[in-house]
C-alpha positions as a LaTeX table, in Angstrom:
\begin{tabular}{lrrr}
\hline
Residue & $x$ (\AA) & $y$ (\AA) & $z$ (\AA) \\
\hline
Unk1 & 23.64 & $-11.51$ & $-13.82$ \\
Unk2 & 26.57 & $-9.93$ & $-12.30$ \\
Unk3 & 28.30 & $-6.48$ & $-13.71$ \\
Unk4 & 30.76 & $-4.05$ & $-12.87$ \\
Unk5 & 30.87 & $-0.16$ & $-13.04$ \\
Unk6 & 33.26 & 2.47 & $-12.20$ \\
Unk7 & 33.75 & 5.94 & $-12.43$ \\
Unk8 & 36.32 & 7.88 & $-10.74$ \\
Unk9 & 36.46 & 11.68 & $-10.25$ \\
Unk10 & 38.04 & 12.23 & $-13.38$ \\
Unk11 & 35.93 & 10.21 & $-15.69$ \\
Unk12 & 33.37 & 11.93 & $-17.55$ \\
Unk13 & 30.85 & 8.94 & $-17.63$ \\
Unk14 & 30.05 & 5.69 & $-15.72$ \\
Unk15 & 31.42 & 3.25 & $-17.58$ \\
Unk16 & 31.20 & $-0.66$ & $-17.52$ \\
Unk17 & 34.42 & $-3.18$ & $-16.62$ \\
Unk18 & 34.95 & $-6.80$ & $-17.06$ \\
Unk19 & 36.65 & $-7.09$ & $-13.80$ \\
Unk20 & 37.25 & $-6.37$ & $-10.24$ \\
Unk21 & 39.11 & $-3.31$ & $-9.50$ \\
Unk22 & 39.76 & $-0.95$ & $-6.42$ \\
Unk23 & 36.66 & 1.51 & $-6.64$ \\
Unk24 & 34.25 & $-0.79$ & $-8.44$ \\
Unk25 & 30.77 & $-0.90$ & $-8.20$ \\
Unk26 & 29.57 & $-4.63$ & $-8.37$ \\
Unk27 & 25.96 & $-5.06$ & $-9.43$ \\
Unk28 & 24.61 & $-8.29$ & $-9.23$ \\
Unk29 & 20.64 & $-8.10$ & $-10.04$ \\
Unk30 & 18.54 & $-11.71$ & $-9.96$ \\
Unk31 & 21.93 & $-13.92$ & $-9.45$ \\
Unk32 & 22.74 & $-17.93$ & $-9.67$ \\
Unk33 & 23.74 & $-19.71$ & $-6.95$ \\
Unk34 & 27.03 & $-19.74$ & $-8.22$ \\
Unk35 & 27.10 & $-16.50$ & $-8.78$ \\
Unk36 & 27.05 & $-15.53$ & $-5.65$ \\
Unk37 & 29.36 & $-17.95$ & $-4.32$ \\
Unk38 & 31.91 & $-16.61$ & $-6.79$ \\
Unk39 & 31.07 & $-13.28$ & $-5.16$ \\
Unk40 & 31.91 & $-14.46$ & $-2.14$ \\
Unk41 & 34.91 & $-16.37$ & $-2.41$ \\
Unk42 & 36.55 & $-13.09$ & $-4.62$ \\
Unk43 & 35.39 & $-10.88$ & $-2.19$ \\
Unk44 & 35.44 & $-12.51$ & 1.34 \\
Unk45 & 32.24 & $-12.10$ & 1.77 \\
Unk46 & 29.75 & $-14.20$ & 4.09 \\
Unk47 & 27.67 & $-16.69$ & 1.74 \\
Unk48 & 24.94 & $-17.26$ & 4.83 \\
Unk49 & 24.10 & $-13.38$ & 4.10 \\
Unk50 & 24.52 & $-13.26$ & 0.57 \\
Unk51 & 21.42 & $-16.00$ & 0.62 \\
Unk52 & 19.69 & $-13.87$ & 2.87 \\
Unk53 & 19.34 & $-11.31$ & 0.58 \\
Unk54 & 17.87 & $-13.90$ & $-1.95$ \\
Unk55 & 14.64 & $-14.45$ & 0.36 \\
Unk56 & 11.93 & $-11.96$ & $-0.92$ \\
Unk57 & 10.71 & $-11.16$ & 2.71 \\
Unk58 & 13.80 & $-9.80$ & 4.46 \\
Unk59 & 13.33 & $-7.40$ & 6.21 \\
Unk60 & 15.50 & $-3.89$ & 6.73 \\
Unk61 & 18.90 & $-4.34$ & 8.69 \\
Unk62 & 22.37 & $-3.33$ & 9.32 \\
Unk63 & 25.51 & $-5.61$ & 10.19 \\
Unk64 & 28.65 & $-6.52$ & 10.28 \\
Unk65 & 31.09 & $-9.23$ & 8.88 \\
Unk66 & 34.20 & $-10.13$ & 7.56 \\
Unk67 & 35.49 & $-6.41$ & 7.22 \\
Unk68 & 31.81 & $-5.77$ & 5.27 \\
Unk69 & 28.69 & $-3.41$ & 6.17 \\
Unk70 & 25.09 & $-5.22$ & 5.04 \\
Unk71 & 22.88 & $-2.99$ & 4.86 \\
Unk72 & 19.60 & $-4.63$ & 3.96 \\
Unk73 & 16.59 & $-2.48$ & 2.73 \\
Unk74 & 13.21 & $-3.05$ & 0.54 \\
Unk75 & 12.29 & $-0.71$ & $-2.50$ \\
Unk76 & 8.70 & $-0.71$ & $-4.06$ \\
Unk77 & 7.98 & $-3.34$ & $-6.67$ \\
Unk78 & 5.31 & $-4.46$ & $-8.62$ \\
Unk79 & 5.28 & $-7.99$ & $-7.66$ \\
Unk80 & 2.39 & $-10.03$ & $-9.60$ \\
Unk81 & 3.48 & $-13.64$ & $-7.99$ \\
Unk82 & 4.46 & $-12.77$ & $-4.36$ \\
Unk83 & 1.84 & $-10.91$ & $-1.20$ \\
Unk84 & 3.55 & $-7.93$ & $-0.93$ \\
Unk85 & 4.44 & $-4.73$ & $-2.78$ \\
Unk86 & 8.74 & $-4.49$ & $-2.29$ \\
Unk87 & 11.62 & $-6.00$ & $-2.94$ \\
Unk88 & 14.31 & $-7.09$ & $-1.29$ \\
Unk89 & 17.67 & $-5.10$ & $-1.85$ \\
Unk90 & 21.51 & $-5.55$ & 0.07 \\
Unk91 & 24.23 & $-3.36$ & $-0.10$ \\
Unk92 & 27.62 & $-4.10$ & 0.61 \\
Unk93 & 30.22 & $-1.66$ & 1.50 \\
Unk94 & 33.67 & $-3.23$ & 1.65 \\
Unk95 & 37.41 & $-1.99$ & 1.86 \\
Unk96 & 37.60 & $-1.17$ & $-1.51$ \\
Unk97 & 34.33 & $-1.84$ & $-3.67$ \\
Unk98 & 30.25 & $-1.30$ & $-2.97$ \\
Unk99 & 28.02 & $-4.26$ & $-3.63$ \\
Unk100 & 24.40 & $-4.42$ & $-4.79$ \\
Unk101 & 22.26 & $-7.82$ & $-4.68$ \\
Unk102 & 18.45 & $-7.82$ & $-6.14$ \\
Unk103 & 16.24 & $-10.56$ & $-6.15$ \\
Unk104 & 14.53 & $-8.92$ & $-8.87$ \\
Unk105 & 15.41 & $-5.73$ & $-11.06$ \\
Unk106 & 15.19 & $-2.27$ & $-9.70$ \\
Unk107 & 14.15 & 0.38 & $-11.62$ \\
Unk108 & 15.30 & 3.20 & $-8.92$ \\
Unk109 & 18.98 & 2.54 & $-10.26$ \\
Unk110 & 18.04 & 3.17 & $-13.93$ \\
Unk111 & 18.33 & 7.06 & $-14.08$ \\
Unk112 & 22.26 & 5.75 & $-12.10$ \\
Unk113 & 23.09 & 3.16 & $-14.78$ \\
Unk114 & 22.08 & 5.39 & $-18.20$ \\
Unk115 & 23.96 & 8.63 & $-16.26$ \\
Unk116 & 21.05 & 10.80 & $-15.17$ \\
Unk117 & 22.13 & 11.05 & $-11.67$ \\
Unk118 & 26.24 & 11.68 & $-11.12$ \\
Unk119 & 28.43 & 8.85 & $-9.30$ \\
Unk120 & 31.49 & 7.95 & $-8.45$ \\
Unk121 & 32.06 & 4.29 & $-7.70$ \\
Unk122 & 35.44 & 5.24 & $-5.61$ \\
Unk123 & 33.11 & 7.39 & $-3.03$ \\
Unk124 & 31.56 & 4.30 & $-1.37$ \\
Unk125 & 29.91 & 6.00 & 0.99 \\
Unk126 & 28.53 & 8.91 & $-1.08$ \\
Unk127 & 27.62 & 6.02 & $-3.85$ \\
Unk128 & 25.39 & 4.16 & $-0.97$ \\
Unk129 & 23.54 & 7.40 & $-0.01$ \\
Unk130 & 22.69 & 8.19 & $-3.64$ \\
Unk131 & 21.19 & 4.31 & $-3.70$ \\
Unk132 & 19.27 & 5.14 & $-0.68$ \\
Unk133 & 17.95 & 8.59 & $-2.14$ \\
Unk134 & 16.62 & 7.01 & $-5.16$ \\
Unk135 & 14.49 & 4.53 & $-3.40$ \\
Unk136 & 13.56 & 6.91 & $-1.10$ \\
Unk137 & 12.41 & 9.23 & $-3.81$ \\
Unk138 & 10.37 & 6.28 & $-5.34$ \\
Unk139 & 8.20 & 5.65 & $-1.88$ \\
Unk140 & 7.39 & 9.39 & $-2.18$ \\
Unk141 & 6.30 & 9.22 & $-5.97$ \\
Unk142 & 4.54 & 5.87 & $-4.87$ \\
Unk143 & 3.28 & 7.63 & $-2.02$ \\
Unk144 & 1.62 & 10.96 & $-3.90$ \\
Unk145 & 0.22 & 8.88 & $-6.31$ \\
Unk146 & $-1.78$ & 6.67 & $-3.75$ \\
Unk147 & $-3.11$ & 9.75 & $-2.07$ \\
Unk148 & $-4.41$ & 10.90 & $-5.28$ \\
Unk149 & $-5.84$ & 7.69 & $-5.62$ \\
Unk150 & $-7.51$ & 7.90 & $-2.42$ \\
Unk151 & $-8.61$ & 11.25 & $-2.46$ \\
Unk152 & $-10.37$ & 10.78 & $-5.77$ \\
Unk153 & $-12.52$ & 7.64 & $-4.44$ \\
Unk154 & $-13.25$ & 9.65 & $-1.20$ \\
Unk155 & $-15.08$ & 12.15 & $-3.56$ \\
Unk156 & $-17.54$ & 9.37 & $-4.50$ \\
Unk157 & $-18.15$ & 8.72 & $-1.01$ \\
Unk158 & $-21.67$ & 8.08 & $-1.39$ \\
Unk159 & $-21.44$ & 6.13 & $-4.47$ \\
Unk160 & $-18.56$ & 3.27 & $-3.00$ \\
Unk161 & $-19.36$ & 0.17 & $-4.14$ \\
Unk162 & $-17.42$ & $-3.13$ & $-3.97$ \\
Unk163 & $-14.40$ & $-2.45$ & $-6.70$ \\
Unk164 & $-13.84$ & 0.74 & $-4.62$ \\
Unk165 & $-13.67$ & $-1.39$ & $-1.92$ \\
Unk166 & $-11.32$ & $-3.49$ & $-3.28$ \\
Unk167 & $-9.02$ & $-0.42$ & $-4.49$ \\
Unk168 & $-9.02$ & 0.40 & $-0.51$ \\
Unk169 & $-7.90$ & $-2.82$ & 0.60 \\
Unk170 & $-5.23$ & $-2.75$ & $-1.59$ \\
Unk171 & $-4.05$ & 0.87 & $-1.24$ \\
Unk172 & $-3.59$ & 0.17 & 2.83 \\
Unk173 & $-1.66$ & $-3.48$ & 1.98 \\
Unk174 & 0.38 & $-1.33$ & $-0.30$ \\
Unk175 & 1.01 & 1.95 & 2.45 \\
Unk176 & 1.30 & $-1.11$ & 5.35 \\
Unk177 & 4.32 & $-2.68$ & 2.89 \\
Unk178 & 5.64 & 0.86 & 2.73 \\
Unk179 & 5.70 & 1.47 & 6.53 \\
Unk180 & 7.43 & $-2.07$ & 7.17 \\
Unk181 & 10.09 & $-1.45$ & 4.93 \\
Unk182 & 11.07 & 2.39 & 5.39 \\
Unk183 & 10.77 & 1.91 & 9.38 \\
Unk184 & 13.12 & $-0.56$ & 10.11 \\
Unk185 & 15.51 & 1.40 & 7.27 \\
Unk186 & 15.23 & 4.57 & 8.99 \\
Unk187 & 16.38 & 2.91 & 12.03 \\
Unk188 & 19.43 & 1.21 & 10.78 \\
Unk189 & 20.47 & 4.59 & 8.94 \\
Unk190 & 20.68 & 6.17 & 12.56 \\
Unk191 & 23.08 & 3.85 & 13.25 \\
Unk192 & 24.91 & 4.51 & 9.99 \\
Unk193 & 25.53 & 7.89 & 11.50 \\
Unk194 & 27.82 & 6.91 & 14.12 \\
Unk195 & 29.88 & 5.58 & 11.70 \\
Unk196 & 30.61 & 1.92 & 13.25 \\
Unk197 & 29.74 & 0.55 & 10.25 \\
Unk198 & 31.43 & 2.84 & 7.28 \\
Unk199 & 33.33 & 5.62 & 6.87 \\
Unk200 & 30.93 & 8.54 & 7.16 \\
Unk201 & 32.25 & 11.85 & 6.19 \\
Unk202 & 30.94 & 15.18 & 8.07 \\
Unk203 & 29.03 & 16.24 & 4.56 \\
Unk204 & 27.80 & 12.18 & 4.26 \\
Unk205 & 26.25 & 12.82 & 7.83 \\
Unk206 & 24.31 & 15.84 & 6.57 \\
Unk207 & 22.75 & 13.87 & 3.62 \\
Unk208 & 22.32 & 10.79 & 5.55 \\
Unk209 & 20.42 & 12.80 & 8.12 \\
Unk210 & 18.61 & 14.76 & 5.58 \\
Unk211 & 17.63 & 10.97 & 4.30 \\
Unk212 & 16.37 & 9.79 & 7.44 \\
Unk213 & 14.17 & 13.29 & 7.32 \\
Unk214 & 12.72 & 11.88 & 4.07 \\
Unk215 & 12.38 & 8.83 & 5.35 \\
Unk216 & 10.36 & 9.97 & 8.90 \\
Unk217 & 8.17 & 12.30 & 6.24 \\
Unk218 & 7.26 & 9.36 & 4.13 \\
Unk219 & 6.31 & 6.95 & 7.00 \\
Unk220 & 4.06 & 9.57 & 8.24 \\
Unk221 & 2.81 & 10.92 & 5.63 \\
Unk222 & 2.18 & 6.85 & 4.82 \\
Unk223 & 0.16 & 6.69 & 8.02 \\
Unk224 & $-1.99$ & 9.36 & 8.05 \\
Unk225 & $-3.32$ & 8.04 & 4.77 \\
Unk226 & $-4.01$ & 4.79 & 6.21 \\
Unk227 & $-6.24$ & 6.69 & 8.83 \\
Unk228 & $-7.95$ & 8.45 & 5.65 \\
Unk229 & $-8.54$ & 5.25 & 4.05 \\
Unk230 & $-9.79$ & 4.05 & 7.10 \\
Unk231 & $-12.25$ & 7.17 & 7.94 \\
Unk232 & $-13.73$ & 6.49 & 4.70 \\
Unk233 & $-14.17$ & 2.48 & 4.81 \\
Unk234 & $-15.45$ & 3.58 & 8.33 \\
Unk235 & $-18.00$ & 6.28 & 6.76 \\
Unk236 & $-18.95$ & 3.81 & 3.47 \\
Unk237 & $-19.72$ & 1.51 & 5.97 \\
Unk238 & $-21.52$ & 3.71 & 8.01 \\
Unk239 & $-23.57$ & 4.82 & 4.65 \\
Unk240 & $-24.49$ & 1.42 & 3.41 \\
Unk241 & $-25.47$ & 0.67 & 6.71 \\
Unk242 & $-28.03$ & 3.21 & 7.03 \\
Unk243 & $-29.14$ & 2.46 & 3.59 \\
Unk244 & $-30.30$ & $-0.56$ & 4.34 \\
Unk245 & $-32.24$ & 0.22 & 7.29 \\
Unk246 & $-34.00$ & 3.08 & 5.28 \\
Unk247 & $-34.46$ & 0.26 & 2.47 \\
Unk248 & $-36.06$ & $-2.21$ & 5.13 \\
Unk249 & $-38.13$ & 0.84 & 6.55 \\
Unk250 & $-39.46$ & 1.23 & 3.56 \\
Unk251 & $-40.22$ & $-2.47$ & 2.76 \\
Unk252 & $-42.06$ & $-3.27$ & 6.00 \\
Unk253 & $-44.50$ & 0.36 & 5.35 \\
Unk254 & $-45.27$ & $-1.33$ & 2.44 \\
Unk255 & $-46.03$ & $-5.04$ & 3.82 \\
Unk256 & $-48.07$ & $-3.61$ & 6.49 \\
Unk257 & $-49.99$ & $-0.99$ & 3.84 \\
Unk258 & $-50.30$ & $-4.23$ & 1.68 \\
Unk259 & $-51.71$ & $-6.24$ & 4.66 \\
Unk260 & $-54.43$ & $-3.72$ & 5.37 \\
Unk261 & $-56.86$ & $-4.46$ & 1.87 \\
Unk262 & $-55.48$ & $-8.22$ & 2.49 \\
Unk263 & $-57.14$ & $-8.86$ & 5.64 \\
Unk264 & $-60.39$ & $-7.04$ & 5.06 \\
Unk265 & $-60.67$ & $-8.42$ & 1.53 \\
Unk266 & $-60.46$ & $-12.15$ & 3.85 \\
Unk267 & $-62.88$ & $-10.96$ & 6.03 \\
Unk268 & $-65.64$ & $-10.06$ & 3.50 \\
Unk269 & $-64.78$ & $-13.35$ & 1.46 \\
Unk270 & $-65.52$ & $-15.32$ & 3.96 \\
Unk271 & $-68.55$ & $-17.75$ & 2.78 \\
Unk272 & $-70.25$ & $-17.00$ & 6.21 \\
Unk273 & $-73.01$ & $-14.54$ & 6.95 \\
Unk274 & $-71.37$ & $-10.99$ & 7.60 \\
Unk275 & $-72.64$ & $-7.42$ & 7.58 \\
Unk276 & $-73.65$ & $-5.39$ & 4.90 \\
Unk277 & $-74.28$ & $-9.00$ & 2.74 \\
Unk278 & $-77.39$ & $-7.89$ & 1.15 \\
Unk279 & $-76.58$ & $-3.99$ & 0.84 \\
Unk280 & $-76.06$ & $-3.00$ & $-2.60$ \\
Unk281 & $-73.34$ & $-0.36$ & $-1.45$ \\
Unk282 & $-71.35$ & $-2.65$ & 0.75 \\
Unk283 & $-68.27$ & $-3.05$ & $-2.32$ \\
Unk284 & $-68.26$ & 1.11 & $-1.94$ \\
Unk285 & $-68.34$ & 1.07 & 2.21 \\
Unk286 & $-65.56$ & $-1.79$ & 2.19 \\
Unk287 & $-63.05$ & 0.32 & $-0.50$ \\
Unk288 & $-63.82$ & 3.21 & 1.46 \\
Unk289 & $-62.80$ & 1.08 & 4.81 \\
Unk290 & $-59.26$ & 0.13 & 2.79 \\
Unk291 & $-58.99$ & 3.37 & 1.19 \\
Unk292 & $-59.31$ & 4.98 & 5.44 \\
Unk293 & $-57.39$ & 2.39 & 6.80 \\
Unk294 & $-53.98$ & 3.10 & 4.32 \\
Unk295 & $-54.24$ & 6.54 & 4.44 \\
Unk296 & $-53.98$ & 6.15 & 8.20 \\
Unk297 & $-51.26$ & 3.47 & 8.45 \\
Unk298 & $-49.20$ & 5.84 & 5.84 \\
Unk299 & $-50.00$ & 9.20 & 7.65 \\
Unk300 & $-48.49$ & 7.47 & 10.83 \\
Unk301 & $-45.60$ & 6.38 & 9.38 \\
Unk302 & $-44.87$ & 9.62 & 7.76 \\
Unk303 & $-45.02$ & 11.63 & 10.96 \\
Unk304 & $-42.80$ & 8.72 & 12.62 \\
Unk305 & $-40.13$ & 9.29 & 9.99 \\
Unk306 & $-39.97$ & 5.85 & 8.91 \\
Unk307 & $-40.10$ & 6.86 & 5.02 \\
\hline
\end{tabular}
């Protein structure tokens, strides 16, 4: 699905045209094959790179061809049928128009496309910084509310069991997605800035360096939660671990406790001749034995700490 919008300085609202224009904004979100090869025929674009942009695990980069930036990038997505957590998203900045193709929708441009946040297609470069702000702006949403997440498991330190586990495993393959894709974008902003690539206007280098501010915040920010979530898989660990050994303390004091009346009881069933056979007291002598035996075995163990 392929659509056009423009706004100018004068117009009051970002509207939607039928066709191409000087100033447009050309938003093509889940497009054929043909599609995109009308794209690029219209707009002299490269179809090799179009396609690229089609394969759900490109990853972040900056070139140039045919008179066009390419400025690839990844935004978070829920994605139920694919191993990763973002979506692939180009932008193309050409002489006269700004290009947008998504593999899948993206819901960072919806406050753009109902008129929440002010554009103007005809600034290209102001129009790709805005695009860039509002997934940059999701990762930081995404990113607070994963370290609430976090933080609120780490309270039940004690009581982590295996869907906690879980929740942990996917909260680092989620901060691990958000690292890959903001890195490699940071990087190809910085060379944005020296404006090889697109006009950049002294006020467009401001916000694009205020961006890549965001941008080194949320990668950061990203990894010292991974080191969290790791300190605490590292602690759970460290808790099960010892509760096990105080569980198997506890079950061999009671095997060898057990084992004590066992092995006398043997003894004195034996059908040989033993001591204390034809004593009428010898039941209360032997129960006495047991009862001096286990008090000893679990006064030792006590003072050993091993319950």
């Amino acid at each position: 699905m392929v659509k056009y919008y423009f706004r100018t300085l004068k117009d009051d609202v970002l509207k939607e045209i039928s066709d191409l224009r000087t100033g447009v904004w050309i938003h093509a979100e889940e497009p054929t094959t043909e599609e995109l090869q009308s794209l690029a025929e219209n707009l002299g674009l490269d179809m090799s790179v179009l396609e690229d942009a089609q394969d759900f695990f490109e990853v972040p980069r900056l070139e140039r061809a045919n008179g066009a930036t390419y400025f690839f990038t990844r935004y978070p997505y829920d994605e139920p049928t694919e191993d990763i957590d973002t979506a692939p998203l180009l932008v193309v900045i050409g002489e006269s128009y700004v290009l947008t193709v998504a593999k899948r929708d993206v819901p960072q441009l919806a406050g753009i496309f109902s008129g929440q946040t002010e554009v103007q297609t005809t600034r290209k470069t102001k129009l790709f910084i805005q695009i860039m702000q509002a997934i940059t702006y999701s990762f930081e949403w995404q990113l607070v509310r994963l370290r609430r997440a976090v933080h609120k498991d780490r309270v039940k330190l004690r009581k982590i069991g295996n869907q906690e586990i879980v929740r942990f495993v996917n909260y680092e393959h989620k901060l691990n997605d958000m690292v890959a894709a903001v890195l490699p974008t940071n990087v190809a902003l910085q060379q944005v800035m020296s404006g090889n690539y697109m006009q950049v206007f002294a006020d467009d280098k401001e916000l694009v360096d205020d961006l890549r501010i965001d941008n080194a915040q949320v990668v950061e920010s990203a990894r010292t939660l991974l080191k969290t979530i790791q300190n605490v898989r590292n602690a759970s660990e460290a808790i099960l671990a010892n509760n096990l050994n105080n569980r198997i303390k506890t079950l061999t004091v009671l095997t060898i406790v057990l084992t004590i009346p066992t092995v006398i009881s043997s003894l004195f069933g034996m059908n040989v001749t033993i001591p204390l056979a034809d004593q009428s007291y010898a039941f209360a002598v032997v129960i006495g034995l047991v009862v001096v035996l286990v008090v000893g075995a679990i006064w030792y163990f006590k003072r050993n700490d091993w319950f």
